[in-house]
N, C-alpha and C positions, 0 to 999 in steps of 0.2 A: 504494500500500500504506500502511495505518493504521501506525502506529507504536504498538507494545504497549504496554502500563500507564500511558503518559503520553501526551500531546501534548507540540509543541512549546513552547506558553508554558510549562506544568510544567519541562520537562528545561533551559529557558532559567534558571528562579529557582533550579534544584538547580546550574547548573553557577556563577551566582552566589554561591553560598554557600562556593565551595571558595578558598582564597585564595588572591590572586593573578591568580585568572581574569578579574580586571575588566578587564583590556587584551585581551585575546581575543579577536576578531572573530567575531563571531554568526553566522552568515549559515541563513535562511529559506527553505525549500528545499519550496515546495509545492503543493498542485494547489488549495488557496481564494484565488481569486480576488476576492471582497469586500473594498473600501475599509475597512470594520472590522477582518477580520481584519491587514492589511496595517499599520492607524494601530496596533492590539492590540502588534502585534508587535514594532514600530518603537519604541514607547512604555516596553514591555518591557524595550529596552536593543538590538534585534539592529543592525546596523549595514546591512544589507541586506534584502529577502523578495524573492526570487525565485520566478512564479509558471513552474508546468509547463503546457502545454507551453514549452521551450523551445531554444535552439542550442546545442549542447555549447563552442561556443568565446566564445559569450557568458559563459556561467559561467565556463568557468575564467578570462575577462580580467576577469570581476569579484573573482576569489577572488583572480587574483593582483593587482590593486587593493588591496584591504584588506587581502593579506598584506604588499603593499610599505606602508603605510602602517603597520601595525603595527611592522614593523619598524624606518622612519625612527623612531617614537616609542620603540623600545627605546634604537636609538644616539645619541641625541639628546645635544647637547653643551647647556650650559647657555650661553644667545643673551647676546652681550653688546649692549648699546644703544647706539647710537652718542650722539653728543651733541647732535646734533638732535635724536633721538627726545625728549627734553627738549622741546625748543619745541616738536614736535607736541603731545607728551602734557597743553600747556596750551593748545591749539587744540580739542581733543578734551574729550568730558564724561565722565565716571567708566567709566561702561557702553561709550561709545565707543573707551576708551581699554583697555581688555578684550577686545573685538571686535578691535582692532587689534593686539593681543598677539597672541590666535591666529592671525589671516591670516598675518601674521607665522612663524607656528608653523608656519604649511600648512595649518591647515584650512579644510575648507570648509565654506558658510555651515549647510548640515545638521548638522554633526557641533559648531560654535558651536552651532547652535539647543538642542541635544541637552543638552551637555555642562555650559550655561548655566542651561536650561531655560527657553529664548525659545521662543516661534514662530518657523519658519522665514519667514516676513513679517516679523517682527520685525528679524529680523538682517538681512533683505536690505534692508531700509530703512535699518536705520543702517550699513551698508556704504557702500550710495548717500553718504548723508550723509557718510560720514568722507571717501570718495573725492571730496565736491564740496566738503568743506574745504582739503583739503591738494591739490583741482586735477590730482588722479591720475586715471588709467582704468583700471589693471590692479595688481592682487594683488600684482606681482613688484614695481611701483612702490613700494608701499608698502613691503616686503620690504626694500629699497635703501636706502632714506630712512631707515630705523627701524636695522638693522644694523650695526655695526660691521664693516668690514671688513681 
């Protein structure tokens, strides 16, 4: 079924404009399946596009994905940096050490790309890189190292 007066990119820039709504998790919920419509959408600001058909428990484990993350990002304590994070931060280069904030933060390399406005190649290259500076393999590594605990 169409959706009256609008489409979705329309009803996406009108729920933009209300304030506040910028943390809000978007999610695309529809039956075009084109790379277009999907990049349109994503570009947009939605945090997901889900095409139809599909598994009813597929959706909600994505809805409840981006509602738990919304949420981490409501309760969020301000991160304090441990004092190594110092010597990373001058191991690392400007962009890299921003990259390294968010992982830090939780996010992942899509929502850097997004947020940034990298390419998602972009970020995942200098992810590689930061992790083959500081000789890490996983997110939570970094996470560790940068943290205060």
């Amino acid at each position: 079924m169409d959706m009256p007066q609008m489409d979705g990119y329309e009803t996406l820039e009108e729920i933009k404009k209300i304030s506040g709504c910028e943390l809000i998790p978007i999610i695309f919920l529809t039956g075009f399946s084109e790379m277009d419509y999907e990049v349109r959408g994503l570009k947009a600001g939605a945090v997901d596009y889900i095409v139809k058909p599909l598994a009813k428990e597929i959706l909600l484990a994505r809805v409840e994905r981006h509602l738990e993350r919304y949420q981490q990002r409501q309760h969020k304590q301000p991160m304090e940096l441990s004092d190594y994070a110092k010597q990373i931060k001058s191991q690392l280069t400007p962009t890299e050490w921003k990259i390294a904030i968010a992982i830090t933060e939780g996010m992942e390399n899509k929502e850097i790309a997004e947020s940034m406005h990298y390419s998602y190649g972009y970020v995942k290259n200098l992810v590689a890189r930061i992790f083959s500076k500081l000789e890490i393999e996983k997110r939570r590594e970094l996470k560790k190292l940068m943290v205060k605990e």
